[in-house]
C-alpha positions in Angstrom: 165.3 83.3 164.8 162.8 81.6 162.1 164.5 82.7 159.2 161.8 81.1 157.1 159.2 83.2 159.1 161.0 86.3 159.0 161.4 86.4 155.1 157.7 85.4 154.8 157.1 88.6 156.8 159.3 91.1 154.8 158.2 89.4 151.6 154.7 89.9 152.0 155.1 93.6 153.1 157.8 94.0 150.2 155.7 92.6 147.7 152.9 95.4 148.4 154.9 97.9 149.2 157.9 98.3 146.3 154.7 99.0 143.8 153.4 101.4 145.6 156.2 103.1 146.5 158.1 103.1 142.8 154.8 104.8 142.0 155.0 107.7 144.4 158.8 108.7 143.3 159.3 111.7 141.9 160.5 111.8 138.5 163.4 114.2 136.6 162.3 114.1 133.5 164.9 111.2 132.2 165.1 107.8 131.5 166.7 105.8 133.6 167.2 101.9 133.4 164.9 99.5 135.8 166.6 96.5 135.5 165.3 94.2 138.0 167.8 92.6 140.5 169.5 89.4 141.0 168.5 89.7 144.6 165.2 90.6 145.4 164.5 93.6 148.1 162.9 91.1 150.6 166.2 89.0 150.7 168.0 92.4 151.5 165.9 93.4 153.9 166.0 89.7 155.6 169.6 89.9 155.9 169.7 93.5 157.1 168.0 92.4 160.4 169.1 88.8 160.7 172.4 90.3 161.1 171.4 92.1 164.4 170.5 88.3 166.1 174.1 87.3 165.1 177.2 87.6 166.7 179.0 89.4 164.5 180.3 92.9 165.1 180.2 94.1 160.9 177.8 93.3 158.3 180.7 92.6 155.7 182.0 89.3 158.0 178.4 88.8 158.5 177.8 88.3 154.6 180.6 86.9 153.9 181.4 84.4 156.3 177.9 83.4 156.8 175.5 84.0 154.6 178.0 83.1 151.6 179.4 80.1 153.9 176.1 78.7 155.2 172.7 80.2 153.6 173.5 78.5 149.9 169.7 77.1 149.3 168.0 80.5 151.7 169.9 82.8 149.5 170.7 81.1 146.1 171.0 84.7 144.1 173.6 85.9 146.5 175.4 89.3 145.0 179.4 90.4 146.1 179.2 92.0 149.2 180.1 95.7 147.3 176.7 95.1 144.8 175.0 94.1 147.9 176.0 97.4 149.9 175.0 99.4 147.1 171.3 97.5 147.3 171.2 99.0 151.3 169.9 102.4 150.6 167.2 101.1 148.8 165.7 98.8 151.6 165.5 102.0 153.9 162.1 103.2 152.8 160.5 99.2 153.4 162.5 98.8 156.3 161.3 102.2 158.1 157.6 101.4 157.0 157.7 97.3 158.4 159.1 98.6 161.7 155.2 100.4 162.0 153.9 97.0 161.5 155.4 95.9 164.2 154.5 98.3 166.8 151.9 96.9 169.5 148.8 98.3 170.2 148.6 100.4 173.8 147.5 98.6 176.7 147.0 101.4 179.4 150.4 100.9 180.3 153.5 102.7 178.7 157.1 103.7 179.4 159.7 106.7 177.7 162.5 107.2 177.5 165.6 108.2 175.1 169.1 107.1 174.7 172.2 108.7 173.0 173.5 107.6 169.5 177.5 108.9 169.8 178.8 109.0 165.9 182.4 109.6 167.0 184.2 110.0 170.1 184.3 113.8 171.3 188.0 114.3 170.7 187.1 113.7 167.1 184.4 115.6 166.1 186.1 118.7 164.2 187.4 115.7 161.5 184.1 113.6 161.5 182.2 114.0 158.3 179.8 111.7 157.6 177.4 113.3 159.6 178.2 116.8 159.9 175.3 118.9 158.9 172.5 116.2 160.7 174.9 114.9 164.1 174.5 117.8 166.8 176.4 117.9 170.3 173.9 117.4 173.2 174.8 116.8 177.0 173.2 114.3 179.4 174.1 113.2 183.1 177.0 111.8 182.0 178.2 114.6 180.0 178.9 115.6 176.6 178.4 113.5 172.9 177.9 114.0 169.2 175.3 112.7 167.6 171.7 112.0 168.1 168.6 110.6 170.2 166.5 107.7 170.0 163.4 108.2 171.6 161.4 104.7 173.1 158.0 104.4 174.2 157.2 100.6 175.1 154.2 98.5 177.2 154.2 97.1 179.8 156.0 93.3 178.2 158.5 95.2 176.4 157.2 95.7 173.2 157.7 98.9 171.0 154.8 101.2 170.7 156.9 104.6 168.9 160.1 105.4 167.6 161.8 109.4 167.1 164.8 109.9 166.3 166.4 113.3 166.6 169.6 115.0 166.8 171.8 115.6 169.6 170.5 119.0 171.3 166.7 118.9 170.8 164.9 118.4 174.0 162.9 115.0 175.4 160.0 116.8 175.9 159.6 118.1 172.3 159.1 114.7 170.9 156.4 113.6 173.5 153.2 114.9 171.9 153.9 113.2 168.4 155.2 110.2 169.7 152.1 109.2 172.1 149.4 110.6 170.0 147.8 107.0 170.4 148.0 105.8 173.5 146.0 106.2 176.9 146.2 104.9 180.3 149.8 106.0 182.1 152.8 107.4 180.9 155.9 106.6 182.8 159.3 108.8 182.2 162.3 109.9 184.3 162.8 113.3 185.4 164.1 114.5 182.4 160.1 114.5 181.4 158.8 117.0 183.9 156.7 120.0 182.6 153.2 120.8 183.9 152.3 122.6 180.6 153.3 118.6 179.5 151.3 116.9 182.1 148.3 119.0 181.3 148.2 118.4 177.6 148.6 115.0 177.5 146.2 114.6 180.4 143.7 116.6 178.7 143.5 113.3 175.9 143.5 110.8 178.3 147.2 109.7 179.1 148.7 110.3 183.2 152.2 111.7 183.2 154.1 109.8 186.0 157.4 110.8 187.0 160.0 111.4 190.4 160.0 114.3 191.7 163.0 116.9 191.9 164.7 117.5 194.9 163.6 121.0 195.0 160.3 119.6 194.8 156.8 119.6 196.9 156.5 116.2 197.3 152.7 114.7 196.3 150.4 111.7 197.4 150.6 109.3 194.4 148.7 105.8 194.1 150.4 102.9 195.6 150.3 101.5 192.4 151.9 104.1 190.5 154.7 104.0 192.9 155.2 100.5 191.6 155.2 101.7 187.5 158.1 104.1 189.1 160.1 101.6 190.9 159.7 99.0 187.2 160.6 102.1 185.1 163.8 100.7 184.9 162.5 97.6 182.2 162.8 100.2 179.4 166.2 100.9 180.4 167.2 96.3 179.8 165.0 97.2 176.9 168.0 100.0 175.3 170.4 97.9 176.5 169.7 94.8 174.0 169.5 97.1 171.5 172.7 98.9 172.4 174.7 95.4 173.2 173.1 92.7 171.2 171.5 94.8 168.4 174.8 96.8 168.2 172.8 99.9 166.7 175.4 101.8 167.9 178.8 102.1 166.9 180.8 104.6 164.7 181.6 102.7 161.8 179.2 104.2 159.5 180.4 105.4 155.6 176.9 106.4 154.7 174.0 108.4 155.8 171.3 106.0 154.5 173.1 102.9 155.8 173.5 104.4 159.2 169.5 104.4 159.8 169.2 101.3 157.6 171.1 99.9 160.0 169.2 101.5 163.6 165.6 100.5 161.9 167.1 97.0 161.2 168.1 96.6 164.6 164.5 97.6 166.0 162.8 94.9 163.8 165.4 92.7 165.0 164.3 93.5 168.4 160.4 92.9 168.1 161.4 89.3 166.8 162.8 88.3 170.3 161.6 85.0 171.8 161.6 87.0 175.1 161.1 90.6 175.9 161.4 92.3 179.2 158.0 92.1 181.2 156.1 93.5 184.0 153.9 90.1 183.9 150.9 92.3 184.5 147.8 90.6 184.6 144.9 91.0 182.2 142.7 92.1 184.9 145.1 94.6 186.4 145.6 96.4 183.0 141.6 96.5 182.2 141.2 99.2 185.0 143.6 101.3 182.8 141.6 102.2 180.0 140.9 105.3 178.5 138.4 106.3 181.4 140.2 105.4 184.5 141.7 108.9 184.5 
């Protein structure tokens, strides 16, 4: 990754968004000291998500053995790795607002799906704190877990178009409304998607449902090439698994709340940064007779 390009990124969005944001706080009524940092919030943020391109399994070898070791003259106001994870919560709000910058516009063509975020291994949820009162227990095909959801929608080359998270036990289907608002064309999901009160609303603004059927089923004529967007469904699921195995945003090694999402968005922008993402190859023309009126 361009490290040089990715701080030119984060710093222009931080330098226009920290303003604006400091404004918008609410206040208690006392004074507090706004002492500017050694390090500024742009530098945080870049080594937030360089970290998820490296090969290191914990931000704290991470820092220390690499951006202390090697990235002297990019970071020349480093701060001890305990001052620096105290200056994580505060990149959350920038972080969560530059991952919308880096959503891609629809293109007729559009996958879901959702993936499990464990926090803890089942036989330790009675003792796991960190996350009791937000973690919930949810089941999928392969059973039980604690903790919550990450809902995808991507296009048709692999690039994020929405994000949800949500705990545990709430439902796919709940999240679908909100989270394609903006986009038209098709809609491919797995069975866990199927609801005709579903397919009707989201049809009724321009956006086709396509799913398997159940084996308890009538089965329907579909387009050939719908039966195709089924069979590469599958492109969201190598899409989950980067960010599971080479973005690591899951793991339960959280202390913290805050860092735990810090650490999820992080991983997402990390993601979109990827020389190659997962692709259909679709051509330009095949994707024109997708647009809001073909259906």
């Amino acid at each position: 990754m361009d490290i040089v390009a990715l701080f030119y990124d984060l710093d222009k969005f931080a330098v226009e968004f920290a303003p604006e944001w400091k404004r918008r706080l609410l206040q208690d009524g006392k004074m507090h000291r706004d002492r500017p940092s050694q390090m500024h919030l742009s530098e945080v943020m870049t080594i937030l998500v360089l970290f998820h391109h490296s090969n290191y399994h914990t931000l704290k070898h991470y820092y220390l053995q690499h951006v202390c070791r090697h990235l002297h003259s990019e970071f020349p106001h480093r701060l001890s790795y305990s001052r620096f994870v105290e200056h994580i919560p505060m990149a959350f709000a920038a972080l969560s607002g530059f991952l919308h910058t880096r959503f891609a516009s629809c293109s007729g063509i559009s996958f879901i799906d959702s993936t499990i975020l464990r926090v803890c291994h089942n036989l330790r949820i009675s003792s796991h704190k960190v996350m009791a009162g937000l973690a919930r227990r949810g089941k999928t095909s392969t059973g039980w877990f604690y903790g919550f959801k990450l809902h995808l929608v991507i296009d048709d080359r692999g690039q994020l178009l929405g994000v949800c998270f949500t705990p545990g036990n709430v439902s796919d289907l709940k999240v679908v409304p909100e989270l394609t608002r903006d986009l038209f064309g098709k809609l491919v999901g797995d069975k866990g998607y199927i609801s005709q009160p579903l397919f009707e609303q989201l049809f009724s603004r321009g956006l086709q449902l396509i799913t398997r059927l159940k084996g308890n089923m009538k089965n329907k004529l579909i387009p050939l090439f719908d039966k195709l967007l089924l069979r590469k469904r599958a492109v969201i699921e190598t899409v989950i698994d980067q960010l599971k195995n080479i973005s690591q945003i899951e793991h339960s090694r959280h202390r913290s709340v805050v860092n735990y999402f810090v650490d999820i968005v992080a991983g997402l922008i990390a993601y979109t940064y990827r020389e190659k993402l997962p692709s259909l190859n679709l051509r330009t023309e095949q994707l024109e007779l997708l647009g809001p009126t073909s259906i």
